[in-house]
C-alpha positions, -999 to 999 in steps of 0.1 A, spaced: -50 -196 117 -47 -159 112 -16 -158 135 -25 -128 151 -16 -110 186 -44 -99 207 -31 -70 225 -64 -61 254 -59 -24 276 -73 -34 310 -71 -11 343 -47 -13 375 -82 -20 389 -81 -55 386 -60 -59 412 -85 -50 436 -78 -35 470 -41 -46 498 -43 -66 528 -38 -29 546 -66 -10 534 -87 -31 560 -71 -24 586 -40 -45 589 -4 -36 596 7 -12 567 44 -15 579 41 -52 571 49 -56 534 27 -86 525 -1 -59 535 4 -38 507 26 -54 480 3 -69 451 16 -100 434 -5 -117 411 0 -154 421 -1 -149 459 -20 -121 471 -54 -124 478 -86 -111 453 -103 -84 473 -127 -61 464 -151 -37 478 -188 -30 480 -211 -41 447 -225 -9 450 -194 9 441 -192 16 404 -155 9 410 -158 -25 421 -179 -33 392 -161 -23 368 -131 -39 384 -150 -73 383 -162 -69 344 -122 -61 331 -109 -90 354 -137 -114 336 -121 -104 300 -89 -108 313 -96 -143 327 -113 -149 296 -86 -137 274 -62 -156 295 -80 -187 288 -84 -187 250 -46 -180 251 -38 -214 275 -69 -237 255 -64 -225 220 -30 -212 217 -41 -175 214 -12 -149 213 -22 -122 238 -3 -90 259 -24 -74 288 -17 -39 295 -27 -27 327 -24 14 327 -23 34 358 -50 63 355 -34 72 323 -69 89 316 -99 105 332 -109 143 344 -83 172 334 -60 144 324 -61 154 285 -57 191 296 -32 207 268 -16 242 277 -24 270 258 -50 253 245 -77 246 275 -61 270 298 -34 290 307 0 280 298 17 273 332 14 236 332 -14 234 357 -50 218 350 
């Protein structure tokens, strides 16, 4: 109606964790390539604040992703890699000495 894009930031963390971080044969490609239609959902513990947070952004995603397939919705996902989070927004000469070094 409005014809509007939705454009939703997600996290890389939706991906959950590779075939190789259990164990299997890191050499072995299909152990640590992600690709979204074939490799398998895995994530760890529920305890982990990780995991949970993982969980929640890959609901809204699947949500999103619906809406988008049932009513037509106009939608981009963007998946930053830890783009943001301790000493990441560190300026020089600002918060510190001006050598480039959080």
């Amino acid at each position: 109606e409005f014809n509007k894009h939705l454009i939703h930031f997600s996290t890389c963390e939706v991906y959950g964790r590779t075939l190789s971080s259990y164990g299997l044969d890191a050499a072995d490609p299909k152990n640590y390539i992600l690709d979204e239609e074939t490799t398998p959902m895995i994530m760890g513990a529920v305890s982990a604040q990780r995991w949970c947070y993982a969980c929640a952004k890959q609901l809204v995603e699947r949500l999103i992703y619906a809406h988008g397939t049932q009513n037509g919705l106009k939608f981009t996902i963007v998946r930053p890699y830890n783009w943001i989070g301790p000493r990441m927004d560190y300026i020089p000469g600002v918060d510190g000495k001006d050598d480039g070094q959080p």
